[in-house]
KEVEX-406805 format. One record per atom (N, C-alpha, C, CB): residue number from 0; atom name; z, y, x. Coordinates in steps of 0.1 Angstrom, whole numbers. Atoms other than C-alpha are relative to their C-alpha. Glycine has a CB too. Layout:
- drenmar	kedo	pz	py	px
- NUM	CA	Z	Y	X
...
***
This chain:
- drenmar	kedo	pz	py	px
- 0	N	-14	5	1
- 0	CA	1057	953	831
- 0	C	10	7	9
- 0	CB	-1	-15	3
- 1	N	-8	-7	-15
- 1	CA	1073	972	865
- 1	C	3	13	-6
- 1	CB	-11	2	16
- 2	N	-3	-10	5
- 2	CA	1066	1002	847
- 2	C	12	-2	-13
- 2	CB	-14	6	-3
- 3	N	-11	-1	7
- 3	CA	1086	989	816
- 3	C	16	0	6
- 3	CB	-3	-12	-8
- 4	N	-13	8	-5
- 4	CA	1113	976	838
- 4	C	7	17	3
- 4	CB	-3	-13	18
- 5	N	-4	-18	-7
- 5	CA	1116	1019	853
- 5	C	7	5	-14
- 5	CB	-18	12	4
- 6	N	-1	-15	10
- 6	CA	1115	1034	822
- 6	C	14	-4	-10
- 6	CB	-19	2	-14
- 7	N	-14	2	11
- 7	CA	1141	1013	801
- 7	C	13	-1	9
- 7	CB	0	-16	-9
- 8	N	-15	0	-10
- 8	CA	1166	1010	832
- 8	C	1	-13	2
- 8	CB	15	5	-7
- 9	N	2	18	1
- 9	CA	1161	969	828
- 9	C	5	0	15
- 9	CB	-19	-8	-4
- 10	N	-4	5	-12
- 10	CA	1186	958	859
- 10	C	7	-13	-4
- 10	CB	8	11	8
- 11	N	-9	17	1
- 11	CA	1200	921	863
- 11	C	13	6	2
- 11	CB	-4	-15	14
- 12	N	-14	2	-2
- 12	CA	1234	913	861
- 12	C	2	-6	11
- 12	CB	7	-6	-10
- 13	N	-3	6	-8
- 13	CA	1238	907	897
- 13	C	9	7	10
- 13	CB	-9	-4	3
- 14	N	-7	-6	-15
- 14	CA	1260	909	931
- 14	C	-11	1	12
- 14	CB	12	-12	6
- 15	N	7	3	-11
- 15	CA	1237	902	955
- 15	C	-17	-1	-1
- 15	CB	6	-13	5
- 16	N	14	-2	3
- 16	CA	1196	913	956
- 16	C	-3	-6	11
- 16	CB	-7	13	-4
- 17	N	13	2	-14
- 17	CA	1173	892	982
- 17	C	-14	3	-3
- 17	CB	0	-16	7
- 18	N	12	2	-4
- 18	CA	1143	904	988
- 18	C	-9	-5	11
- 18	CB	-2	7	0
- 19	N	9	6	-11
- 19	CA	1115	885	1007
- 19	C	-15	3	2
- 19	CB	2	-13	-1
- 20	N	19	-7	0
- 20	CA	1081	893	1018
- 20	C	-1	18	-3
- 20	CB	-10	-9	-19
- 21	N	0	-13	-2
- 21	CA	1092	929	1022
- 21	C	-9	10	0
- 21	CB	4	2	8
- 22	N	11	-9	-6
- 22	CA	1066	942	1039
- 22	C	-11	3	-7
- 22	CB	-5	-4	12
- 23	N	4	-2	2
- 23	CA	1045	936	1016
- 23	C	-2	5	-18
- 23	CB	-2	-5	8
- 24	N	0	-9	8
- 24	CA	1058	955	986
- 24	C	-8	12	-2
- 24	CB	9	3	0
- 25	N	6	-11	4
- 25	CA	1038	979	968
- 25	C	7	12	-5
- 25	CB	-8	-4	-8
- 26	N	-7	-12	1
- 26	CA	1053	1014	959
- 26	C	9	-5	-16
- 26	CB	-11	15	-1
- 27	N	-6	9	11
- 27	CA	1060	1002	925
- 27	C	11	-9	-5
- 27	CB	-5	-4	-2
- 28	N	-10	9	0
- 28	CA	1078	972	931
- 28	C	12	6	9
- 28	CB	-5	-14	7
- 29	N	-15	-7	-8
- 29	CA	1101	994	959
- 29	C	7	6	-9
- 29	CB	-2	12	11
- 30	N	-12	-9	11
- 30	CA	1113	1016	929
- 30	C	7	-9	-6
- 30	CB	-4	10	-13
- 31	N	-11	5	7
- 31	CA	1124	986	913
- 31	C	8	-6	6
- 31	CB	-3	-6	-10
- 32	N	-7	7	-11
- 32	CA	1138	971	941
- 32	C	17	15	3
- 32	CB	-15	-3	18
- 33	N	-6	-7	4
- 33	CA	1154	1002	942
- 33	C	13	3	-8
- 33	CB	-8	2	-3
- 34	N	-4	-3	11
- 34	CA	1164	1011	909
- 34	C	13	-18	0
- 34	CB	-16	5	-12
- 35	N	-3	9	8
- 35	CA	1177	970	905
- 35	C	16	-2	15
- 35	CB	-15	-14	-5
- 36	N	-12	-2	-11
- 36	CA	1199	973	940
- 36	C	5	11	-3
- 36	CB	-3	0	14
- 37	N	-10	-8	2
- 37	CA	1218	1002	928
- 37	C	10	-3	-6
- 37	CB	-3	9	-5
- 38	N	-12	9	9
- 38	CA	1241	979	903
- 38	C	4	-10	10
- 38	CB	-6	-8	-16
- 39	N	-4	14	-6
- 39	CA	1245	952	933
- 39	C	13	6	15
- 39	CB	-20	-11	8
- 40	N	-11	-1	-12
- 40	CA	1275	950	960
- 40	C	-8	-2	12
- 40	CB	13	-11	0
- 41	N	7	5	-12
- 41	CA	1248	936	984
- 41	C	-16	-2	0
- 41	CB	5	-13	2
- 42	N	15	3	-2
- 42	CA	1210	938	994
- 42	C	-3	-3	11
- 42	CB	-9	9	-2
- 43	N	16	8	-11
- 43	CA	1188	917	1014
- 43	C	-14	3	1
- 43	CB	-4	-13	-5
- 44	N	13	-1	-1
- 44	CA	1156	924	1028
- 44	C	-4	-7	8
- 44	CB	-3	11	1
- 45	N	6	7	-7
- 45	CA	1137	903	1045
- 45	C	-17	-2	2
- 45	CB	5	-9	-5
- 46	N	16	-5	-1
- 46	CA	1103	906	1060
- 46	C	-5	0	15
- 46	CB	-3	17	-7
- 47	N	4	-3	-14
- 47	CA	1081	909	1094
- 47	C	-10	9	-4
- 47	CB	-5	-13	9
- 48	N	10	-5	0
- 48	CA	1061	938	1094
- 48	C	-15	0	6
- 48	CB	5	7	2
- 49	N	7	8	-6
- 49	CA	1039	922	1119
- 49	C	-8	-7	-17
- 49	CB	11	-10	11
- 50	N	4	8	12
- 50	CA	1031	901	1085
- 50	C	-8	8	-14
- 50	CB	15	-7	-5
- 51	N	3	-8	14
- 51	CA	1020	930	1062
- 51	C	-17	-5	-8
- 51	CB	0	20	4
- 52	N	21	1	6
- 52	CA	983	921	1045
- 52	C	-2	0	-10
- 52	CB	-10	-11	2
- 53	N	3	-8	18
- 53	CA	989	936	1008
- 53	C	-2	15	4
- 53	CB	18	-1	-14
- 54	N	3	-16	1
- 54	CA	975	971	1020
- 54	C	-10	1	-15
- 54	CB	-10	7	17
- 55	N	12	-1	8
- 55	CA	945	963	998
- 55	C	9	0	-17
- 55	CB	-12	-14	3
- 56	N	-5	-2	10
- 56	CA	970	960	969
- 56	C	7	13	-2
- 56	CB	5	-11	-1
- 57	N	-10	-9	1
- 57	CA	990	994	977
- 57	C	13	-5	7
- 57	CB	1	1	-14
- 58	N	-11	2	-6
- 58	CA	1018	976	999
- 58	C	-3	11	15
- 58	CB	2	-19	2
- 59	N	1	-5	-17
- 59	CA	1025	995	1033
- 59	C	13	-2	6
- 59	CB	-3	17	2
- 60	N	-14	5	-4
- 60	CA	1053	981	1056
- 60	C	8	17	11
- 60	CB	-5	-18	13
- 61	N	-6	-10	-8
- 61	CA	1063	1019	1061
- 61	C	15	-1	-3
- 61	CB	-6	15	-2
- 62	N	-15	7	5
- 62	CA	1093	1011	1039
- 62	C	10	-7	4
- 62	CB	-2	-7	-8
- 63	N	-3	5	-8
- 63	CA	1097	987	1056
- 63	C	8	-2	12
- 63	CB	-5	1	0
- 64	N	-2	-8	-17
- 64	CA	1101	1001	1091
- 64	C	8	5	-2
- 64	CB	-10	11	6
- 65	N	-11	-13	2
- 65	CA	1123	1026	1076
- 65	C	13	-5	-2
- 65	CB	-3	10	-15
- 66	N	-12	12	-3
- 66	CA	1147	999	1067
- 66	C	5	-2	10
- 66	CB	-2	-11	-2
- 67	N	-6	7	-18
- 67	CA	1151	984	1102
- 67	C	2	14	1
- 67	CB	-14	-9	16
- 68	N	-6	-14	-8
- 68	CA	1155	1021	1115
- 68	C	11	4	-5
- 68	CB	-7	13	-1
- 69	N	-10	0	4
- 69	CA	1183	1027	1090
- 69	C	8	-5	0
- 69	CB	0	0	-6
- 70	N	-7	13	1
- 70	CA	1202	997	1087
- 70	C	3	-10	11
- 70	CB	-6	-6	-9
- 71	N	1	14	-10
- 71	CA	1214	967	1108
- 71	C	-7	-5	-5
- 71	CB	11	-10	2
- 72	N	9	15	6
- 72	CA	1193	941	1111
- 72	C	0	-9	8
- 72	CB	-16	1	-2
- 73	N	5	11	-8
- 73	CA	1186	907	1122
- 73	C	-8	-4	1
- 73	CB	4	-9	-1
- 74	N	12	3	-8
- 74	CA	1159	898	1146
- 74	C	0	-13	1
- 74	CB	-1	7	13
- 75	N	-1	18	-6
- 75	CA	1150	857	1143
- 75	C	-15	5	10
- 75	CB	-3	-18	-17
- 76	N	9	-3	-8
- 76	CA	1134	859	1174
- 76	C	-6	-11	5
- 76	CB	5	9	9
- 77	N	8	14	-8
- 77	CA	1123	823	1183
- 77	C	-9	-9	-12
- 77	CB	14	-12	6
- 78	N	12	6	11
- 78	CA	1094	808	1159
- 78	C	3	-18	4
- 78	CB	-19	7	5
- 79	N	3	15	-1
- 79	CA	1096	768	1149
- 79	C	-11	-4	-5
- 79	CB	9	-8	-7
- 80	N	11	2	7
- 80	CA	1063	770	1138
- 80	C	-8	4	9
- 80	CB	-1	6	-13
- 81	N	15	-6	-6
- 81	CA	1039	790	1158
- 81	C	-3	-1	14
- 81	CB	-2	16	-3
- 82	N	6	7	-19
- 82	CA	1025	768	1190
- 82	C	-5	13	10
- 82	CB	-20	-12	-2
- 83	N	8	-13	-9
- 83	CA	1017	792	1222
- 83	C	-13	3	-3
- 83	CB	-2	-2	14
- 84	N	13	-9	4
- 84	CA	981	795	1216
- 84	C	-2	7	-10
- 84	CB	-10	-6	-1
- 85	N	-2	-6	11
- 85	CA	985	806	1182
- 85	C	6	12	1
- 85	CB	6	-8	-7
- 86	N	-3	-9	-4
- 86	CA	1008	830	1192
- 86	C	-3	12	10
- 86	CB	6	-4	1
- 87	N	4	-10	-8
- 87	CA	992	846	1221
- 87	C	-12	6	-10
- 87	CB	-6	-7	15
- 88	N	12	-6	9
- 88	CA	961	855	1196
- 88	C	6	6	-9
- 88	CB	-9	-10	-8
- 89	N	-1	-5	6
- 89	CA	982	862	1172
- 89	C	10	15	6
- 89	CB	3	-10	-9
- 90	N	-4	-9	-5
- 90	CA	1000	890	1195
- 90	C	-9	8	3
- 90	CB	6	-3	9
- 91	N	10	-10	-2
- 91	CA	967	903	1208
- 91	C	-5	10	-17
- 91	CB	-15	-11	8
- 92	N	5	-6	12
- 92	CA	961	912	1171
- 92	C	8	6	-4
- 92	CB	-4	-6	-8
- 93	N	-9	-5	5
- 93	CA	991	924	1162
- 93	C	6	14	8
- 93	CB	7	-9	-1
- 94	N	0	-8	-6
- 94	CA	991	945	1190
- 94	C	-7	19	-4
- 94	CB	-4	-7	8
- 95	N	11	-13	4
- 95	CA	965	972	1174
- 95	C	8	3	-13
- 95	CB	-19	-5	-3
- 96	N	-10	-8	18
- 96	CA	995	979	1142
- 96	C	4	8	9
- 96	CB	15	-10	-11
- 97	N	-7	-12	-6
- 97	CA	1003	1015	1148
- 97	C	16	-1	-8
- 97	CB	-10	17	-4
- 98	N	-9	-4	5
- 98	CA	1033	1014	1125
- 98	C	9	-15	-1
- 98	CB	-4	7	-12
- 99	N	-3	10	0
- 99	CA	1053	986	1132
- 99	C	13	0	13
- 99	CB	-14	-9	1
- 100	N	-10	2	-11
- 100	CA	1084	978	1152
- 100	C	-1	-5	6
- 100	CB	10	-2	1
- 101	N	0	5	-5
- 101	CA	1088	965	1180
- 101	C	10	-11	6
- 101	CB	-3	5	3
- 102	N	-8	11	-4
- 102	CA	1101	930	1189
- 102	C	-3	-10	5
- 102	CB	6	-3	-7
- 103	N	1	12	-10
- 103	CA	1103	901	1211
- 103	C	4	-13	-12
- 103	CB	14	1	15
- 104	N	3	9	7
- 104	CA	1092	870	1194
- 104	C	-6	-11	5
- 104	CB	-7	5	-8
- 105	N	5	13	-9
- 105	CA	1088	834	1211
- 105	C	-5	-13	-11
- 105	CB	16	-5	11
- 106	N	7	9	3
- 106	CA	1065	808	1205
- 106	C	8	-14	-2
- 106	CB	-10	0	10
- 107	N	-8	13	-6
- 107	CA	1080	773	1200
- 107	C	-9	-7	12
- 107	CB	4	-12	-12
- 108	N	9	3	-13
- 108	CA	1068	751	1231
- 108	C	-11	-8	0
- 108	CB	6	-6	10
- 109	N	12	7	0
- 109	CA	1039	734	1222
- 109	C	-13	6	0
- 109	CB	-1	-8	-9
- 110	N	13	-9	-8
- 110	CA	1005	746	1231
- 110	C	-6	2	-15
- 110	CB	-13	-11	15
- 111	N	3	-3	16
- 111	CA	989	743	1196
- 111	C	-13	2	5
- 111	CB	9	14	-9
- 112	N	15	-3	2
- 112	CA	952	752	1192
- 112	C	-3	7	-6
- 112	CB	-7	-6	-4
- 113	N	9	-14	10
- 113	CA	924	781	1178
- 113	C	-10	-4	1
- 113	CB	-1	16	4
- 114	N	14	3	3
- 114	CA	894	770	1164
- 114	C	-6	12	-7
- 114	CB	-2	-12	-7
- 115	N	9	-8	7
- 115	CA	871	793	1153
- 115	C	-16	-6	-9
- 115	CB	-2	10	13
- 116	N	9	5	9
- 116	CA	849	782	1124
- 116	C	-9	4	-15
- 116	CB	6	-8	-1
- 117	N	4	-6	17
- 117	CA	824	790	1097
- 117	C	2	-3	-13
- 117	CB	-11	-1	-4
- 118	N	0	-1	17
- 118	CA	829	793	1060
- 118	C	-5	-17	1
- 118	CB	-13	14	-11
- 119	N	4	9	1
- 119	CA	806	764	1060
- 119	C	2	-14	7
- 119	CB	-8	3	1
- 120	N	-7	9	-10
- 120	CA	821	743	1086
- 120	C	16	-8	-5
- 120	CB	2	10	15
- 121	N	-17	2	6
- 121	CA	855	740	1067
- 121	C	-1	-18	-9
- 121	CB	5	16	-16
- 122	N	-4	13	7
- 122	CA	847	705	1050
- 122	C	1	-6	8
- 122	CB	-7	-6	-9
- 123	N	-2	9	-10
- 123	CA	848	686	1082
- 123	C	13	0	4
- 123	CB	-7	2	9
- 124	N	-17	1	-3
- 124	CA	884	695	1088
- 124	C	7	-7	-11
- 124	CB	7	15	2
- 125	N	-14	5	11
- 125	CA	895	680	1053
- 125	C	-5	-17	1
- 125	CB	0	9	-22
- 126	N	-2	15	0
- 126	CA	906	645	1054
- 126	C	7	0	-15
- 126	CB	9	-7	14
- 127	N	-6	2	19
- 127	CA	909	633	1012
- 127	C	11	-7	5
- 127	CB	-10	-11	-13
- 128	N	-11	8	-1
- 128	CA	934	611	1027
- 128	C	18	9	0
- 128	CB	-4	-8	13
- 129	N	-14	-5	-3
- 129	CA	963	639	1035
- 129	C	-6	18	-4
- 129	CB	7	-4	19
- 130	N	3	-10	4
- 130	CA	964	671	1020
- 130	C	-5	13	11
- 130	CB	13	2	-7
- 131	N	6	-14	-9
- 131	CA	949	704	1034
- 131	C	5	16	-8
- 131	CB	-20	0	2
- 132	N	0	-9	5
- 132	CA	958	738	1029
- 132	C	-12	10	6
- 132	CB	12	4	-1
- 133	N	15	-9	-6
- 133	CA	927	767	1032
- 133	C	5	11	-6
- 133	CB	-19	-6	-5
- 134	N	-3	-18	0
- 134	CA	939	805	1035
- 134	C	-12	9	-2
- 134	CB	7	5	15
- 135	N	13	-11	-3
- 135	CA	915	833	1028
- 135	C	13	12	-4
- 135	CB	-20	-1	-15
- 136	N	-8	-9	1
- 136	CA	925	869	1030
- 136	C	-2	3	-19
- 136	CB	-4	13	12
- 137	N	3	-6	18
- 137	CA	912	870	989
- 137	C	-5	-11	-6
- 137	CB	-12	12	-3
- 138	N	4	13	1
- 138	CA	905	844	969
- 138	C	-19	1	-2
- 138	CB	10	-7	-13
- 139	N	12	-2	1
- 139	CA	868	860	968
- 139	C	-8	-7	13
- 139	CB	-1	15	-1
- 140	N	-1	8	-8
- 140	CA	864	845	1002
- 140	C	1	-16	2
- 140	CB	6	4	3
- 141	N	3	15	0
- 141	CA	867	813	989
- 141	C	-7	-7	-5
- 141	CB	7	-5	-4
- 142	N	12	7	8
- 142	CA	844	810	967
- 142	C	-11	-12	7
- 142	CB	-9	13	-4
- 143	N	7	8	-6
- 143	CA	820	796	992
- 143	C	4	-14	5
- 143	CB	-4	8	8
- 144	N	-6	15	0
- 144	CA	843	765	1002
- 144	C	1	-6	-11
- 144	CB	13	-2	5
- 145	N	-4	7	12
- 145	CA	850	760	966
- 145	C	-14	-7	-1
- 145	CB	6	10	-12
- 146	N	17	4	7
- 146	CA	812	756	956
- 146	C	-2	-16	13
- 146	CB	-17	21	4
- 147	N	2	8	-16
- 147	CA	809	737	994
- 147	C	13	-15	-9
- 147	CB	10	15	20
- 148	N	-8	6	7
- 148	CA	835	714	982
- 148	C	-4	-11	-15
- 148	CB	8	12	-2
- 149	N	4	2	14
- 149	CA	824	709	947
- 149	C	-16	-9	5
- 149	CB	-1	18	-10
- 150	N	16	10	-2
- 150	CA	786	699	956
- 150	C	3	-9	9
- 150	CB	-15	9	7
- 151	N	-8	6	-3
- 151	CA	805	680	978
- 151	C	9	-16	-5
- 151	CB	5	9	0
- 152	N	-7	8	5
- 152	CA	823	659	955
- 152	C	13	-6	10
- 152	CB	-9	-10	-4
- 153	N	-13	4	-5
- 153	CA	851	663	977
- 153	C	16	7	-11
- 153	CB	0	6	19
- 154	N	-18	-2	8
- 154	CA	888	661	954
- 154	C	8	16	5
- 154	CB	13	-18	9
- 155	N	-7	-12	-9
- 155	CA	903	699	959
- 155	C	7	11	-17
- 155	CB	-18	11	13
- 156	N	-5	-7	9
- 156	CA	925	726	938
- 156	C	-2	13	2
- 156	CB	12	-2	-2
- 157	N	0	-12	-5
- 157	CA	924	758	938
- 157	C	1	11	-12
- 157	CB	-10	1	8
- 158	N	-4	-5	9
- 158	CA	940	778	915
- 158	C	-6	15	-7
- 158	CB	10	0	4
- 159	N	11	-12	9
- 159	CA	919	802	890
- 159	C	-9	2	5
- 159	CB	4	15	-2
- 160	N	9	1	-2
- 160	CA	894	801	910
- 160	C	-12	-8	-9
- 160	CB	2	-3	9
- 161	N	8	5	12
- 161	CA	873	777	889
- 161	C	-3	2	-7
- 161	CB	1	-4	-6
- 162	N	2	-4	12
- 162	CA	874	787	860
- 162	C	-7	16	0
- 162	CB	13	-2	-9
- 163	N	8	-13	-2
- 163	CA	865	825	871
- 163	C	-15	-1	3
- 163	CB	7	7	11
- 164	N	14	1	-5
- 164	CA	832	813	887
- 164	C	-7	-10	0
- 164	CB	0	2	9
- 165	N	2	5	7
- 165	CA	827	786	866
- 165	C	-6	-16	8
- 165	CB	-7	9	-6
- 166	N	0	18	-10
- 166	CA	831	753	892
- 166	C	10	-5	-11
- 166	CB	10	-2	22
***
């Protein structure tokens, strides 16, 4: 479809393009991001390269990068979400990105928590009473909660999964 969008010229009738989740554009989607901001008075980009984890799809936050180096930009530099502990872990890891800018990024003030836990360990954290969300980097990774879950007879969604692997 991306490729149709190239080849016929297919651009919206717009002023203003926002993009979000920047970083983790694939080459593809940059041409049309591209190609669809050349008709607009105004583009937005928005993204933390820090955040990139579509390599496996072809995304690379060099694009990215290249942006901030080019352009103004604004730095939200104070997090309402991510408790200190969370943050210190998540700095030590973020630390090992060679291609990535650098910026000052504060924790909000609550201490927060890191558990570290197995695949198999994940039904004890869900309470049926209040929703849960469960991240994997693929949804191939999930398989094993799903099944866990399912023999389980604990209530849960999870989108295409199912039906691919036949829960």
């Amino acid at each position: 479809m991306l490729y149709d969008v190239l080849e016929s010229g297919l651009r919206p009738d717009i002023d203003i393009l926002l993009v979000d989740e920047a970083q983790d554009l694939a080459p593809l989607q940059i041409m049309v991001v591209h190609q669809w901001a050349a008709g607009c008075q105004r583009l937005i980009v928005a993204g933390d390269d820090d955040q990139a984890i579509y390599s496996f799809q072809g995304a690379s936050p060099v694009w990215f990068v290249a942006l901030q180096q080019a352009f103004p930009r604004t730095l939200l530099a104070q997090s309402h979400r991510v408790p200190i502990r969370v943050h210190a872990l998540a700095q030590k890891i973020i630390s090992a990105n060679r291609d990535r800018t650098l910026k000052e990024y504060h924790p909000r003030r609550t201490p927060g928590e890191v558990t570290w836990i197995d695949l198999s360990e994940i039904r004890q954290f869900i309470d049926p009473a209040q929703e849960t969300f469960v991240l994997a980097r693929t949804r191939m990774m999930l398989v094993p909660v799903v099944r866990d879950l399912f023999e389980h007879r604990v209530p849960f969604f999870v989108s295409r999964v199912e039906r691919r692997y036949g829960l």
